[in-house]
N, C-alpha and C positions, 0 to 999 in steps of 0.2 A: 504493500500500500504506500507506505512513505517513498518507493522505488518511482513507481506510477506520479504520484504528488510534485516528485521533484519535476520530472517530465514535464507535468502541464505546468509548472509553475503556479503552483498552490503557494500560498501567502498565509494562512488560515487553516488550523485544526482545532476542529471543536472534541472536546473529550468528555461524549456524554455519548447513550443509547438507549436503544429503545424510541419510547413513543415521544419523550423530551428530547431525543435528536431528529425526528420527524418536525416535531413543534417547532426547533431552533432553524431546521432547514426550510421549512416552510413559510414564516415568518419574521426572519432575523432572530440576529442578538445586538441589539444594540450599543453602539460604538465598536463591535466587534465584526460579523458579517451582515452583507444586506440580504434580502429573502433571495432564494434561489427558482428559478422558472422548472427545473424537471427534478424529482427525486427517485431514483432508481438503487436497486438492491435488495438481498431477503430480508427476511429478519420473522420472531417470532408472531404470534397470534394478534399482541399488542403494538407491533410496526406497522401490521396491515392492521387493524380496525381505526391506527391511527392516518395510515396511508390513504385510507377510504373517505376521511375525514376533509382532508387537504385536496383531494380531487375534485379539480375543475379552476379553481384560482391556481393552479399549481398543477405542473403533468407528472403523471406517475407511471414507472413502468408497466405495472400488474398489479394483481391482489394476489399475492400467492399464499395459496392453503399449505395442511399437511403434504412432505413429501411422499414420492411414489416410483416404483420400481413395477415394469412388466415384462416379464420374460416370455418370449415365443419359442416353444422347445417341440424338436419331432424327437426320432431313436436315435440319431445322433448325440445329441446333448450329453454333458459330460453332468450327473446329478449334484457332485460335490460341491461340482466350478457354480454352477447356478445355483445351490442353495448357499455357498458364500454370501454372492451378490445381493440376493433375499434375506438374510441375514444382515448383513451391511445396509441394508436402508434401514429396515426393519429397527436398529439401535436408536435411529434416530432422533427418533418420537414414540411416543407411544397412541400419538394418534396416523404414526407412519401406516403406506400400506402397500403391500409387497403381492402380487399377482403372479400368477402361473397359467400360461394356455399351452395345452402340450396335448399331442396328437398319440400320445403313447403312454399307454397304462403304467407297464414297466417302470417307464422312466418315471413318471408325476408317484408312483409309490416309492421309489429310491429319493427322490428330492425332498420329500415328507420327512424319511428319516432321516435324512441329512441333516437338516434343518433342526429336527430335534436332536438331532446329535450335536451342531455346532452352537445350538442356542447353549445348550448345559453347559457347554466349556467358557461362555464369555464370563468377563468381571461382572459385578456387581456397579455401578445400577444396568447397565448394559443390558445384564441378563433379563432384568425386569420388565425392560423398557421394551427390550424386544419382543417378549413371552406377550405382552397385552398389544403389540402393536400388529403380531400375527390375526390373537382374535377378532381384529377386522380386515385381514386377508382374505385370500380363496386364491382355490386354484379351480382349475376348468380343466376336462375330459374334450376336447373338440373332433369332429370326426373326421377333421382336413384340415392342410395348412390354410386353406381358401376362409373356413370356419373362422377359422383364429385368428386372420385377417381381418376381416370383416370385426370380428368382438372387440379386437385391439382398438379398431378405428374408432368403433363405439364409444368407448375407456377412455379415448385421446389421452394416454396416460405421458407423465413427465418427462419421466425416463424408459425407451422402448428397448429392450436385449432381442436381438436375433439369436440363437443356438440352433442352427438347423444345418442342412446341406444345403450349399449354395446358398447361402444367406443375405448376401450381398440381391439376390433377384428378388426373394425375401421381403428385404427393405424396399426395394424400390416399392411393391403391391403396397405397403403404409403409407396413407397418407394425413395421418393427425394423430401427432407427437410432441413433446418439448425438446428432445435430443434422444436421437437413433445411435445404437450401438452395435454394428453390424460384426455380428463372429464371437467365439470363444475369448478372442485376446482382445476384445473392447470392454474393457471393464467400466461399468457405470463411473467408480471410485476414480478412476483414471482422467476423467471428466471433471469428477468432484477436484482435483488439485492439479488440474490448467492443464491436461492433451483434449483436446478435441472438443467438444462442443461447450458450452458456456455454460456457467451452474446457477444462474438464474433465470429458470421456465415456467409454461404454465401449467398450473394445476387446475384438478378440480376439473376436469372436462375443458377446459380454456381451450385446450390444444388443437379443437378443433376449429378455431376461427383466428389463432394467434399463434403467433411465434417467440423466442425467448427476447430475453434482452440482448440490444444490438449498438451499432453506431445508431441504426436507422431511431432511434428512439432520442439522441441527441441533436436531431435534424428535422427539419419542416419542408413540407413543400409548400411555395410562395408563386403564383401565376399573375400573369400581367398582361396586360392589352393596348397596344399602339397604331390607330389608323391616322394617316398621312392623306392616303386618300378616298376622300368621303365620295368621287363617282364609283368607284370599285366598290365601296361597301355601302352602295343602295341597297342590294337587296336585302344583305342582314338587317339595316336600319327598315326597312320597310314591313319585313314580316314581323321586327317585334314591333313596331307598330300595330300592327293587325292583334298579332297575341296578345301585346297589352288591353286592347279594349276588349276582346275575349275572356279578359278576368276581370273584365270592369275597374281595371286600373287606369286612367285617363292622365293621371303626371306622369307614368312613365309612358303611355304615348308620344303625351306632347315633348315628354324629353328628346325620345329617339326622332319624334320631327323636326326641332331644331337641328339635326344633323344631315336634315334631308335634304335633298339640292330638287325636288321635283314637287314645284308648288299646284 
């Protein structure tokens, strides 16, 4: 972060969090920063009910919920590698939720005990947090990869994992995710501490009308209009003429007839 800071030439660190660094970014500190126009970044339950708060005088990334982890697994799947991954969200929160669609019995029984197996060995709170953050998991029986496609789309879950053959083709059939994980050696966590896609996405079904945080979220698009020559744009000037009296608006008429050259 202070890496990043020097870069843009930051001036100013405020040493607070939570919903009082929402409040301070949102509105100033006086004598110290002025309000800021976009706040972006995760943060717990209390940054977003506070993020929700400041939305509309103020841009904000997202509202991001509880995290989320979904695995798309056929009989290739390695059960251990993928109940890790399940496991590692799953610490996170205990309102985390860790998903399984897998086309193969076998396997979705091997990942169960996996899972129960790797939960038993973590620390403390760890272990807790994951044990309650399962009971709002599921896994899915699907009777095709096509199946499982389709359910994932539905989920638009955060974090998507491929494990299948050819998984790469896999990924491309997904189309509503926060960050794709295509193969065995794309570990979600890998993501989590800067290879591959960015660790702030959408949750909560978001993912299917939105994407994660970007540049594109520090940027505007701005349009503008220059005519020089008003005989060339008769006829626009003309038909919104017509349309304006069509909504019974009559000043922007007469607006667009002051532009008209055809009395």
């Amino acid at each position: 972060t202070k890496a990043a800071a020097h870069l843009c030439d930051v001036d100013v660190f405020l040493r607070v969090g939570g919903a009082q660094a929402i409040a301070s970014l949102a509105y100033g500190v006086d004598g110290l920063s002025p309000p800021c126009d976009v706040i972006a970044g995760p943060g717990n339950r209390w940054v977003t009910a506070a993020k929700s708060l400041v939305s509309g005088p103020r841009g904000i990334d997202m509202l991001a919920g509880p995290s989320e982890i979904l695995v798309l697994c056929d009989d290739t799947a390695d059960p251990e590698v993928v109940a890790a991954d399940l496991v590692a969200q799953a610490e996170h929160d205990v309102a985390a939720r860790a998903v399984v669609l897998a086309t193969d019995d076998v396997v979705l029984a091997r990942i169960e005990e996996q899972v129960r197996r790797q939960v038993r060995t973590l620390p403390e709170p760890n272990r807790s947090t994951a044990r309650e953050a399962f009971r709002r998991s599921f896994a899915v029986r699907c009777a095709s990869m096509d199946e499982a496609v389709r359910l994932s789309d539905r989920i638009a879950p955060e974090h998507l994992e491929i494990h299948a053959r050819d998984a790469e083709a896999v990924g491309r059939r997904c189309s509503n995710y926060g960050g794709l994980f295509v193969g065995e050696g794309a570990a979600e966590v890998l993501g989590d501490y800067g290879a591959g896609p960015n660790h702030t996405l959408p949750t909560g079904g978001t993912g299917r009308y939105t994407g994660g945080l970007s540049v594109f979220n520090f940027l505007k698009i701005q349009t503008w209009m220059r005519i020089d020559d008003k005989e060339a744009a008769q006829g626009i000037i003309e038909d919104s003429i017509v349309m304006a009296r069509c909504e019974g608006l009559e000043g922007h008429a007469r607006a667009a007839e002051a532009r008209s050259v055809i009395k």
